[in-house]
The first five atom37 places (N, CA, C, CB, O) and aatype in JSON, in Angstrom:
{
  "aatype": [20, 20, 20, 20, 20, 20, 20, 20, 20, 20, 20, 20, 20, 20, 20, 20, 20, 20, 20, 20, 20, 20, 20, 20, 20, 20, 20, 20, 20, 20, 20, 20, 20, 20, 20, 20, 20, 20, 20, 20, 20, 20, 20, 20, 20, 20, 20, 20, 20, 20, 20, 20, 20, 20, 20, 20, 20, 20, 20, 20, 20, 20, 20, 20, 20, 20, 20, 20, 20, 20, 20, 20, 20, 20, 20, 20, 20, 20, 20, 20, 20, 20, 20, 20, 20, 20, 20, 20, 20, 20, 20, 20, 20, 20, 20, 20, 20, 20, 20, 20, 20, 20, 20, 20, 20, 20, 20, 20, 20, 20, 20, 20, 20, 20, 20],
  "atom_mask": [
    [1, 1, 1, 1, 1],
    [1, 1, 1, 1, 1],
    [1, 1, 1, 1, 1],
    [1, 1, 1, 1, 1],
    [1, 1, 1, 1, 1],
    [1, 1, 1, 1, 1],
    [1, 1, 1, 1, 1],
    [1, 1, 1, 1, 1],
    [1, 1, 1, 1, 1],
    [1, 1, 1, 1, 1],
    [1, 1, 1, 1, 1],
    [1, 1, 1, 1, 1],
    [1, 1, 1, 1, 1],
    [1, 1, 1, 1, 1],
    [1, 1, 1, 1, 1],
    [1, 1, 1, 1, 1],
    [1, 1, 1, 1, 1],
    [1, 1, 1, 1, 1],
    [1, 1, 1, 1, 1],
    [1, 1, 1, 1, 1],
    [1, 1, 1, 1, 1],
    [1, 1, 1, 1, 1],
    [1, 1, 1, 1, 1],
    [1, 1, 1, 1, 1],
    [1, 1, 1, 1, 1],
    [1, 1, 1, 1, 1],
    [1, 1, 1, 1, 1],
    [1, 1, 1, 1, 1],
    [1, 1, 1, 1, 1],
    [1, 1, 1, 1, 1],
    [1, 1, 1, 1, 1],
    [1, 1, 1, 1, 1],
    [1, 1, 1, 1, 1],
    [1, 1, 1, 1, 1],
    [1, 1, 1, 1, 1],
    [1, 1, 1, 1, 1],
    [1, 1, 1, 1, 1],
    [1, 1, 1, 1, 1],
    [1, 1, 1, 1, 1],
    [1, 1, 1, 1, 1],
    [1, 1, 1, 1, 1],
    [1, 1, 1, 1, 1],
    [1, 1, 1, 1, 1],
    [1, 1, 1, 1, 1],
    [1, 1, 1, 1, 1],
    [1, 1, 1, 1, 1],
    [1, 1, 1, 1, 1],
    [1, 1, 1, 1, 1],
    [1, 1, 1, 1, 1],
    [1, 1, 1, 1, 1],
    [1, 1, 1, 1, 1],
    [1, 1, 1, 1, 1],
    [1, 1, 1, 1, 1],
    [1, 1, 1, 1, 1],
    [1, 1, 1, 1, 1],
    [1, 1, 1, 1, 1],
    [1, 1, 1, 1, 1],
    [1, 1, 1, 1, 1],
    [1, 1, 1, 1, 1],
    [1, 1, 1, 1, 1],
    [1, 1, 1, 1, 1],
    [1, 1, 1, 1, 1],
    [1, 1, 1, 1, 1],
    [1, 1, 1, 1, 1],
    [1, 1, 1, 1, 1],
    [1, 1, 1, 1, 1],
    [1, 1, 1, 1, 1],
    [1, 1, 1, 1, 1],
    [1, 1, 1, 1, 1],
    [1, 1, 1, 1, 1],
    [1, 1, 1, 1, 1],
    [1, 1, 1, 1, 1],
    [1, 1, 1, 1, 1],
    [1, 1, 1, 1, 1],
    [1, 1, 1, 1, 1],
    [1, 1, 1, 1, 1],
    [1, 1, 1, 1, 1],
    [1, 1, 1, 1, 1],
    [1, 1, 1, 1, 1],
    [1, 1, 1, 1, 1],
    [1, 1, 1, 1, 1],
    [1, 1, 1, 1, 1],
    [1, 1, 1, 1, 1],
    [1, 1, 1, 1, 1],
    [1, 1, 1, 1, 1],
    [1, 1, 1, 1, 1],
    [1, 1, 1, 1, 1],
    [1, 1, 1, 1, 1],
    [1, 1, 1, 1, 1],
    [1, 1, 1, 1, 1],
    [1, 1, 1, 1, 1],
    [1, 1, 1, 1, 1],
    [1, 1, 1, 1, 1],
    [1, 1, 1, 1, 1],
    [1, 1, 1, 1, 1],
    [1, 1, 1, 1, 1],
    [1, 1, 1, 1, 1],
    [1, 1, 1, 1, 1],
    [1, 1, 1, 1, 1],
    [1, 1, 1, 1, 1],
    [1, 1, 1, 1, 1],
    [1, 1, 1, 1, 1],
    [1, 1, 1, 1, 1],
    [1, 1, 1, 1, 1],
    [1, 1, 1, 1, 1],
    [1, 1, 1, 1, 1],
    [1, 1, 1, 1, 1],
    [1, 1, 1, 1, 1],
    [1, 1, 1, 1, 1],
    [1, 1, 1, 1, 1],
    [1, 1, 1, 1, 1],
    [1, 1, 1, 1, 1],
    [1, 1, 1, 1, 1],
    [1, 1, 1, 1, 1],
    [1, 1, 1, 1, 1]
  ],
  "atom_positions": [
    [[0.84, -1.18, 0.0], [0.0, 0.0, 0.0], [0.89, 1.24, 0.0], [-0.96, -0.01, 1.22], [1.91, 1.3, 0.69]],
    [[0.47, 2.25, -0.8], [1.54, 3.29, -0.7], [1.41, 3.9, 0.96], [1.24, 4.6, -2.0], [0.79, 3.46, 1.93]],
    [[2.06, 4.77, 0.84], [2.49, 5.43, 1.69], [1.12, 6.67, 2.32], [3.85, 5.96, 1.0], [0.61, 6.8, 3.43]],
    [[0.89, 7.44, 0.95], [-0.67, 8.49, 0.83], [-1.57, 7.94, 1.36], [-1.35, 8.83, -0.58], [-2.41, 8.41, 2.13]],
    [[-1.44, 6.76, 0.93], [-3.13, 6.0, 2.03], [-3.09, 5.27, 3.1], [-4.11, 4.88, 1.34], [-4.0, 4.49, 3.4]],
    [[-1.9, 5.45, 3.87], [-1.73, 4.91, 4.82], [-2.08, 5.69, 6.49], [-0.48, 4.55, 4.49], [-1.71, 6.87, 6.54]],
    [[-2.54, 5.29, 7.42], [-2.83, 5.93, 8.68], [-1.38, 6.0, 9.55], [-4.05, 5.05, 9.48], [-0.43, 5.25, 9.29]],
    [[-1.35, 6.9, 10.52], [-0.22, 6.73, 11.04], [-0.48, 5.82, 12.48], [0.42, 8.15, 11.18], [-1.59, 5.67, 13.0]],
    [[0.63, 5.32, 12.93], [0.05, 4.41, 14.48], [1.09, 5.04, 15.2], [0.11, 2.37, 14.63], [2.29, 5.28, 15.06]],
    [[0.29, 5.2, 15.91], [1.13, 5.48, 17.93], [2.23, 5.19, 17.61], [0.71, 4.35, 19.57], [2.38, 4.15, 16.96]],
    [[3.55, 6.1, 18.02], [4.63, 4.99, 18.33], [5.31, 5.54, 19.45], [5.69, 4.65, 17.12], [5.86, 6.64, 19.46]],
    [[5.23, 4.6, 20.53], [5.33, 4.93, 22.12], [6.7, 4.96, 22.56], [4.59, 3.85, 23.04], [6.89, 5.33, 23.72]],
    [[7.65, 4.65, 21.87], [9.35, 4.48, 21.85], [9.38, 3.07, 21.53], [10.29, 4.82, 23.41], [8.44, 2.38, 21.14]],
    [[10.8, 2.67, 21.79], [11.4, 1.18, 22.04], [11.09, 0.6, 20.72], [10.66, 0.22, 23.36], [10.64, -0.53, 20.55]],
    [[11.45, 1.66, 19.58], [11.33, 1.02, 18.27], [12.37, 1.43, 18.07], [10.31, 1.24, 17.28], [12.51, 2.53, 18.59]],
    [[13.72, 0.89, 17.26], [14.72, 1.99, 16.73], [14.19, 2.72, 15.54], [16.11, 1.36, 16.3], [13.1, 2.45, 15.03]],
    [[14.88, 3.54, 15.17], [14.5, 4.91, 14.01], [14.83, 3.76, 12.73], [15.91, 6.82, 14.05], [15.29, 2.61, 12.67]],
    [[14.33, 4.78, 11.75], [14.89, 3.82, 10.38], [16.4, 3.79, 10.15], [14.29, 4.42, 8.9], [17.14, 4.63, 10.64]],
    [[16.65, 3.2, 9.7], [18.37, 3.28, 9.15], [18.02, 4.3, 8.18], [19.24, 1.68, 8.32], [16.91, 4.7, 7.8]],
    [[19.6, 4.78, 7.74], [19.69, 5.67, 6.32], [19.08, 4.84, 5.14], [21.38, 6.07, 5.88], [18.26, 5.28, 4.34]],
    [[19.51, 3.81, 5.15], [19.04, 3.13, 3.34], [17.43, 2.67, 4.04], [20.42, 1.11, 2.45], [16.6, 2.72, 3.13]],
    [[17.0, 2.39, 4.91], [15.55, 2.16, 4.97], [14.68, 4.02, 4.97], [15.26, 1.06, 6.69], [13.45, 4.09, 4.97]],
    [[15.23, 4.82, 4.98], [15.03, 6.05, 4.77], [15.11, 5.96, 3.24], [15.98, 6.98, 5.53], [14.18, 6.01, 2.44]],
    [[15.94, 5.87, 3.09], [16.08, 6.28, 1.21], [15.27, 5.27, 0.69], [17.82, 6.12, 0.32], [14.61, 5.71, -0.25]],
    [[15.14, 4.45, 0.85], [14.27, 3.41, 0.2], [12.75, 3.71, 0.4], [14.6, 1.98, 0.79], [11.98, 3.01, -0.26]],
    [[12.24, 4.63, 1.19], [11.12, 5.57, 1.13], [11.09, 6.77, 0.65], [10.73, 5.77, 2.13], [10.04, 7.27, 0.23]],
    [[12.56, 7.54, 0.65], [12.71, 8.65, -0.11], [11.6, 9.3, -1.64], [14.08, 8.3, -0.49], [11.05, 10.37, -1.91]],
    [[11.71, 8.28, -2.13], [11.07, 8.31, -3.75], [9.63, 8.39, -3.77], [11.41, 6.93, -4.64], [9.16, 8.66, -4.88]],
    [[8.61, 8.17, -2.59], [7.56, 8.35, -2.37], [7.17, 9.57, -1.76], [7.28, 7.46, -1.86], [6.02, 9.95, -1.98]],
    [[8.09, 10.44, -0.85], [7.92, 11.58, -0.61], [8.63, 12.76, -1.12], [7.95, 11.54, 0.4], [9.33, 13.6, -0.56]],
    [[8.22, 12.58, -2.46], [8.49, 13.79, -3.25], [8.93, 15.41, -2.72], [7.29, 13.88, -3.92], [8.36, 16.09, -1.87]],
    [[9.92, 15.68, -3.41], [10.76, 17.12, -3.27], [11.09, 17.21, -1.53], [9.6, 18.73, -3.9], [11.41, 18.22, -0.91]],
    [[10.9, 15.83, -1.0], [11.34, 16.18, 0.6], [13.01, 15.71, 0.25], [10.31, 15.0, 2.15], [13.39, 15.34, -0.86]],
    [[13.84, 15.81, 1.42], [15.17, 15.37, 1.56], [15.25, 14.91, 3.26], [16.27, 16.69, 1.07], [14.59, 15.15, 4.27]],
    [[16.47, 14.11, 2.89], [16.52, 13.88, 4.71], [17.92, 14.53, 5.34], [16.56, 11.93, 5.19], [18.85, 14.78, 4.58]],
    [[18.0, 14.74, 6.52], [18.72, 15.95, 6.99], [19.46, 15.19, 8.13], [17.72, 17.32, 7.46], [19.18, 14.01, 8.32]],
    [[20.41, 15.84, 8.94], [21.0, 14.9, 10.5], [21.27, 13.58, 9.95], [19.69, 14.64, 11.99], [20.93, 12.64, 10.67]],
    [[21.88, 13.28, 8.7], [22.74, 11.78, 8.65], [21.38, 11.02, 8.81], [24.11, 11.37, 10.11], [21.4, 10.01, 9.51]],
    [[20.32, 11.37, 8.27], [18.86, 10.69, 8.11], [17.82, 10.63, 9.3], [19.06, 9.22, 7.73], [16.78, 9.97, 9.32]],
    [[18.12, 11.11, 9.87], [17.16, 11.26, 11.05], [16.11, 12.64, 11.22], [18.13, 11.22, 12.32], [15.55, 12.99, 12.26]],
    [[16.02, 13.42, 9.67], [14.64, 14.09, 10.09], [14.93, 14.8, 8.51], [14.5, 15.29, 11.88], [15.96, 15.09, 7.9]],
    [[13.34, 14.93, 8.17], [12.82, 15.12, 6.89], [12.26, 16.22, 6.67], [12.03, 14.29, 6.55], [11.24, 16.51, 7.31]],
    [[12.73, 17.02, 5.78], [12.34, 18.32, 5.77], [11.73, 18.67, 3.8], [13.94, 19.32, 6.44], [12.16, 18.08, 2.8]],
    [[10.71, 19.74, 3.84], [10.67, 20.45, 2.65], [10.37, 21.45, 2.74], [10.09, 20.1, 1.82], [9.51, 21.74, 3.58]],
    [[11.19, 22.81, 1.57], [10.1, 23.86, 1.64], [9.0, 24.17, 0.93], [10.52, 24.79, 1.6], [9.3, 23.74, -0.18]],
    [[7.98, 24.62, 0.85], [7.04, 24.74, -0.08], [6.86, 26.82, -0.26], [5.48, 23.68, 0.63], [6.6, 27.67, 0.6]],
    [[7.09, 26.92, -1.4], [7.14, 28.33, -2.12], [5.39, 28.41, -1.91], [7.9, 28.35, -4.08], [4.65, 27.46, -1.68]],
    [[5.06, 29.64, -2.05], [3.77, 30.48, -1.97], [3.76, 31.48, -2.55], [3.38, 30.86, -0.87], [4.95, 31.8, -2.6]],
    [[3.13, 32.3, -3.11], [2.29, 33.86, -4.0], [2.88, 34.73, -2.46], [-0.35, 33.83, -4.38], [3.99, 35.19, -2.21]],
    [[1.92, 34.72, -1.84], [1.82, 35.78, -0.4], [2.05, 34.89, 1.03], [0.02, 36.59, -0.27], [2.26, 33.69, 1.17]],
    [[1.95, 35.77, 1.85], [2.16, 35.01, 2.95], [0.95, 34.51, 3.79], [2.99, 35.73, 3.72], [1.03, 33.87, 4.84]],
    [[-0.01, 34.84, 3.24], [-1.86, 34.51, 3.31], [-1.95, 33.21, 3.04], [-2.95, 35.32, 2.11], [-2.35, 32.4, 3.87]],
    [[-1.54, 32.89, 1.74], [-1.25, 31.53, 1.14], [-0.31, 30.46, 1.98], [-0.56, 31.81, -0.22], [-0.7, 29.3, 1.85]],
    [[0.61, 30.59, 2.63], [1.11, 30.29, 3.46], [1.01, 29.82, 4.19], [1.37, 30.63, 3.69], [1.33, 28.66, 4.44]],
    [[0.26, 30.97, 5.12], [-0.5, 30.43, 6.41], [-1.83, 29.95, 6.07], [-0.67, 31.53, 7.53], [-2.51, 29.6, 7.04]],
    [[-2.2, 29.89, 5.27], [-3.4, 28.76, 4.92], [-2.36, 27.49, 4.94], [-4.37, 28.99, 3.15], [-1.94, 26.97, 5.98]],
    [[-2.11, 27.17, 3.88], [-1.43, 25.61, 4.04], [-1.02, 25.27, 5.2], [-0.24, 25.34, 3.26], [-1.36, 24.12, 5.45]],
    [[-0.05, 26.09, 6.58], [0.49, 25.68, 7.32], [-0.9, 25.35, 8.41], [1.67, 26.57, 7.59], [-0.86, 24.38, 9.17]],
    [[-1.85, 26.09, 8.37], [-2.89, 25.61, 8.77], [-3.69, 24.28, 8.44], [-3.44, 26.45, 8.61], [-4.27, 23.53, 9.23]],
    [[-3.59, 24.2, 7.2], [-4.43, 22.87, 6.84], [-3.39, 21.75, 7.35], [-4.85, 22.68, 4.99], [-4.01, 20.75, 7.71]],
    [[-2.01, 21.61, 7.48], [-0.71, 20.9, 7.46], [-1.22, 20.27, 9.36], [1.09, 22.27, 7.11], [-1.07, 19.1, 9.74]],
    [[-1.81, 21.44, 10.25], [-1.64, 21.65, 11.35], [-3.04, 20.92, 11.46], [-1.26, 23.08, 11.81], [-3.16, 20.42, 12.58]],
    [[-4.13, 20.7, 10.64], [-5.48, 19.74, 10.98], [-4.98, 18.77, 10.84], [-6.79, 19.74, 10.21], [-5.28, 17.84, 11.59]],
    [[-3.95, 18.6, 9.74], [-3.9, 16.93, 9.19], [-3.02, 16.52, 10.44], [-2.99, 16.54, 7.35], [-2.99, 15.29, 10.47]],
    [[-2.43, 16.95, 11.3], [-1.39, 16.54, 11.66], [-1.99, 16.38, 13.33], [-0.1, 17.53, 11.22], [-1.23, 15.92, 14.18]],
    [[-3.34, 16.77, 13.67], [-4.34, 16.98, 14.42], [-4.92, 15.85, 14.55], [-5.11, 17.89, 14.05], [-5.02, 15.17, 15.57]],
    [[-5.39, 15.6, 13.27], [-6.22, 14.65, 13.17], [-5.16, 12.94, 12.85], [-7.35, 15.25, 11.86], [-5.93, 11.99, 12.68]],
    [[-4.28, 12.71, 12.8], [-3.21, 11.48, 11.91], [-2.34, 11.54, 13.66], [-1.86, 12.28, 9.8], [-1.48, 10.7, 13.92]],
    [[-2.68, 12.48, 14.53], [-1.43, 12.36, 15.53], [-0.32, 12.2, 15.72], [-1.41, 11.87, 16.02], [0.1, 11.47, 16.61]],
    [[0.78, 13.17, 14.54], [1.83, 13.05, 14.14], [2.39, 14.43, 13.98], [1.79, 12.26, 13.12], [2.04, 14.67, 12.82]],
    [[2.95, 15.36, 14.34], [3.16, 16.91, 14.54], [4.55, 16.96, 13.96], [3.06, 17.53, 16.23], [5.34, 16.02, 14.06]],
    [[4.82, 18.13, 13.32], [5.7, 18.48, 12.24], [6.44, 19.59, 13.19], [4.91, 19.03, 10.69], [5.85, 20.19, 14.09]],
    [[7.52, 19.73, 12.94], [8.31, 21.23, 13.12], [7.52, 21.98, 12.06], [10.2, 21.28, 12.77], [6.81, 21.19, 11.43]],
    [[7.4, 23.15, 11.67], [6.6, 24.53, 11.09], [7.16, 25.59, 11.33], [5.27, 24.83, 11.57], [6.99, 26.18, 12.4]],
    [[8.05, 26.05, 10.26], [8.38, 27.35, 10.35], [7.53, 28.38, 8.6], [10.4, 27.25, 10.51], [7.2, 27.87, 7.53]],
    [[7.49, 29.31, 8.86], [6.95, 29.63, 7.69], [7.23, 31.26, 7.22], [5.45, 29.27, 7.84], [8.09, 31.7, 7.99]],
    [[6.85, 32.2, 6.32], [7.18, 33.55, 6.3], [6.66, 33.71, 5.35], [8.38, 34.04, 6.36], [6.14, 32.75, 4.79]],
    [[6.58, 34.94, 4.83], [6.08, 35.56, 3.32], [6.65, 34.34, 2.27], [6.93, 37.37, 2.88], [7.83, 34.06, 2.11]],
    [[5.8, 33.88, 1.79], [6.28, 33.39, 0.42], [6.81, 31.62, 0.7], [7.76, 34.57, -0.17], [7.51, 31.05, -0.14]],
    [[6.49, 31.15, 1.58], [7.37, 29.66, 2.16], [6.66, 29.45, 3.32], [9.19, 29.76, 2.58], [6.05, 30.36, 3.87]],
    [[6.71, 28.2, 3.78], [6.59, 27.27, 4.4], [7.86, 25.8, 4.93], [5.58, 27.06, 3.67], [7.65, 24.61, 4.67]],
    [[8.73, 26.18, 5.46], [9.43, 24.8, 5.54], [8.75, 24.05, 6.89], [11.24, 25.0, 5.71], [8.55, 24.43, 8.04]],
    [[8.48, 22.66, 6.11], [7.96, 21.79, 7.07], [8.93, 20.39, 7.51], [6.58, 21.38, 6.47], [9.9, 20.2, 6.77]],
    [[8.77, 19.57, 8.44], [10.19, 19.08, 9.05], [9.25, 17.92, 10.13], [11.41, 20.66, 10.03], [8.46, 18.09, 11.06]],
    [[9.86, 16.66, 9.39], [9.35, 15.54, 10.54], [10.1, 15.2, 11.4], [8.99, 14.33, 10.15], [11.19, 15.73, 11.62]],
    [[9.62, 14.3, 11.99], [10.98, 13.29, 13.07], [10.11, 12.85, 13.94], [12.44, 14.18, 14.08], [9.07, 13.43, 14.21]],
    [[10.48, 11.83, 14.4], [9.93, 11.25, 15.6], [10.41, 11.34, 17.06], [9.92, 10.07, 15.37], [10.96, 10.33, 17.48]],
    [[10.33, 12.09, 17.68], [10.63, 12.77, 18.63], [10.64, 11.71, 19.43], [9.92, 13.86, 18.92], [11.6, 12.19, 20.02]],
    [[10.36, 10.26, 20.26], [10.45, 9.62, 21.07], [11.2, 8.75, 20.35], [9.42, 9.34, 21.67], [11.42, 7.79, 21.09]],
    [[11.7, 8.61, 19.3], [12.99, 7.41, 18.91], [14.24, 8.45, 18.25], [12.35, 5.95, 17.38], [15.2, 7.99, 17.65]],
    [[14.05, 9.82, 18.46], [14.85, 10.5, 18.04], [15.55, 10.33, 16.39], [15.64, 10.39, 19.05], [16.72, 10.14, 16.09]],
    [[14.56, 10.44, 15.66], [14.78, 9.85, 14.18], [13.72, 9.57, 13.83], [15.59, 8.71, 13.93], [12.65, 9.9, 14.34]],
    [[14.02, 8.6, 12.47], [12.68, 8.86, 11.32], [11.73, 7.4, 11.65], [13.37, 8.89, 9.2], [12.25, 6.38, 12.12]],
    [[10.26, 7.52, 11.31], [9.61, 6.27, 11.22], [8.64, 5.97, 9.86], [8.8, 6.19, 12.5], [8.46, 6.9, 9.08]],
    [[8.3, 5.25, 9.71], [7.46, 5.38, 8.4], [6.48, 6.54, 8.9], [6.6, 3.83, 7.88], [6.45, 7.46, 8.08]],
    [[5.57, 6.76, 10.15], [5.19, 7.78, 9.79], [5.13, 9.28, 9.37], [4.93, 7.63, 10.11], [4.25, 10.0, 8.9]],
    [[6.64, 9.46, 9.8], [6.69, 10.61, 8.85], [7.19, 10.79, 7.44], [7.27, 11.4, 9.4], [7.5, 11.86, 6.92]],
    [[7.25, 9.32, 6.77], [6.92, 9.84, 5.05], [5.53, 9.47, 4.94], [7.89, 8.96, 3.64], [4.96, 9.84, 3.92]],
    [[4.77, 8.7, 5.91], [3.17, 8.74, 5.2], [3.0, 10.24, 5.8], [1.71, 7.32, 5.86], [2.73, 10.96, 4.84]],
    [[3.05, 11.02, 7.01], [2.69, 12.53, 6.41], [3.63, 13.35, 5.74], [2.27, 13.41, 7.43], [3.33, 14.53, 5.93]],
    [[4.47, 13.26, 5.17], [5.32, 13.43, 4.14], [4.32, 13.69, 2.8], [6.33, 12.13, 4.06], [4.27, 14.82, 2.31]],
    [[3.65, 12.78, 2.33], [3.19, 12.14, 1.36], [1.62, 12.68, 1.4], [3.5, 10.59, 1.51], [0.73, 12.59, 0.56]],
    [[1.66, 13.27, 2.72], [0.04, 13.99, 2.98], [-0.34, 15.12, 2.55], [-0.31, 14.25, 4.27], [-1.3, 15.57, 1.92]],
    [[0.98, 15.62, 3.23], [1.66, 17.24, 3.13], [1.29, 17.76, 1.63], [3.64, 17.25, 3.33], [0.49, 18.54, 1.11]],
    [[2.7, 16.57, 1.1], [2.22, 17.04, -0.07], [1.2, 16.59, -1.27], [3.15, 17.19, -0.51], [1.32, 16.77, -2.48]],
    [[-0.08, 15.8, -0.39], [-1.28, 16.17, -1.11], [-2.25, 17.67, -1.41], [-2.0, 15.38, -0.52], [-2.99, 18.14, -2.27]],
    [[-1.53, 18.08, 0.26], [-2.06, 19.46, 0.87], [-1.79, 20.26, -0.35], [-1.23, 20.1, 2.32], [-2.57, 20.84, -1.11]],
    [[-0.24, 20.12, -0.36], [0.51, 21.2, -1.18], [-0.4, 21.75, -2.93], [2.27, 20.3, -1.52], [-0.76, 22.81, -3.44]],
    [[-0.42, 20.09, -3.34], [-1.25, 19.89, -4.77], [-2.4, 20.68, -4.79], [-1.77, 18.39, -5.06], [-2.66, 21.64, -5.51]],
    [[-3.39, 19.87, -3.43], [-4.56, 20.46, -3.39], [-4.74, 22.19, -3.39], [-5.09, 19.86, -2.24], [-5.87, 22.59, -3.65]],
    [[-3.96, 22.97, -3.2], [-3.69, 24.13, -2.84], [-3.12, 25.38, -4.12], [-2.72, 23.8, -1.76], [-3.4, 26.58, -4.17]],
    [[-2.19, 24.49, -5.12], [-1.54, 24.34, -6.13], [-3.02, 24.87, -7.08], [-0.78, 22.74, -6.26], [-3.2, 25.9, -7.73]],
    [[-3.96, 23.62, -6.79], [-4.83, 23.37, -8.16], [-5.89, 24.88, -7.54], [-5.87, 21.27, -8.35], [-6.57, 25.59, -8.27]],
    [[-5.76, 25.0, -6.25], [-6.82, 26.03, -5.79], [-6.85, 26.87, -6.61], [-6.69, 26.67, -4.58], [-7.83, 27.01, -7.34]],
    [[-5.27, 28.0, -6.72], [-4.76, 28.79, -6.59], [-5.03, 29.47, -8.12], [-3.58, 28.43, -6.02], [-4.53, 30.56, -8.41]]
  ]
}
């Protein structure tokens, strides 16, 4: 099952993080992201018109991430959005942050086609 239609699950610790090549080997599904810290956290920026536009997406980014129970770093400004996973209780990456990886940037599309 890809990655886009996947739910995210709890993850309570006492899992290790992905390795680098089990990172890259998901890489290709979460489009225009990269991985950062020797693979332990996933970042993209996403360009915008205004900074209205912006903070709309980082808002919709902030339901999905509400609702999937999986919270992003979010920084944003006129014109951008950089958004940034990790799994904060294994200190590194898990599959769920390329399935919201892969959410994100449905957001992004959906927003794209708004516009």
């Amino acid at each position: 099952m890809k990655l886009a239609q996947q739910t995210c699950t709890p993850c309570r610790g006492g899992v290790p993080p992905l390795t680098v090549s089990e990172a890259e080997a998901l890489l290709p599904q979460a489009v225009g992201w990269r991985l950062l810290d020797s693979g332990s956290r996933l970042e993209r920026r996403f360009p915008f018109q205004t900074f209205a536009a912006a903070l709309v997406f980082v808002n919709r980014v902030g339901d999905l991430a509400e609702t999937e129970g999986h919270h992003p770093d979010i920084s944003f400004g006129w014109g951008y959005a950089n958004i940034q996973f990790y799994t904060h209780k294994i200190n590194g990456l898990h599959e769920n942050d390329f399935i919201m990886a892969t959410k994100v940037n449905a957001l992004y599309a959906d927003e794209c086609a708004a516009a």
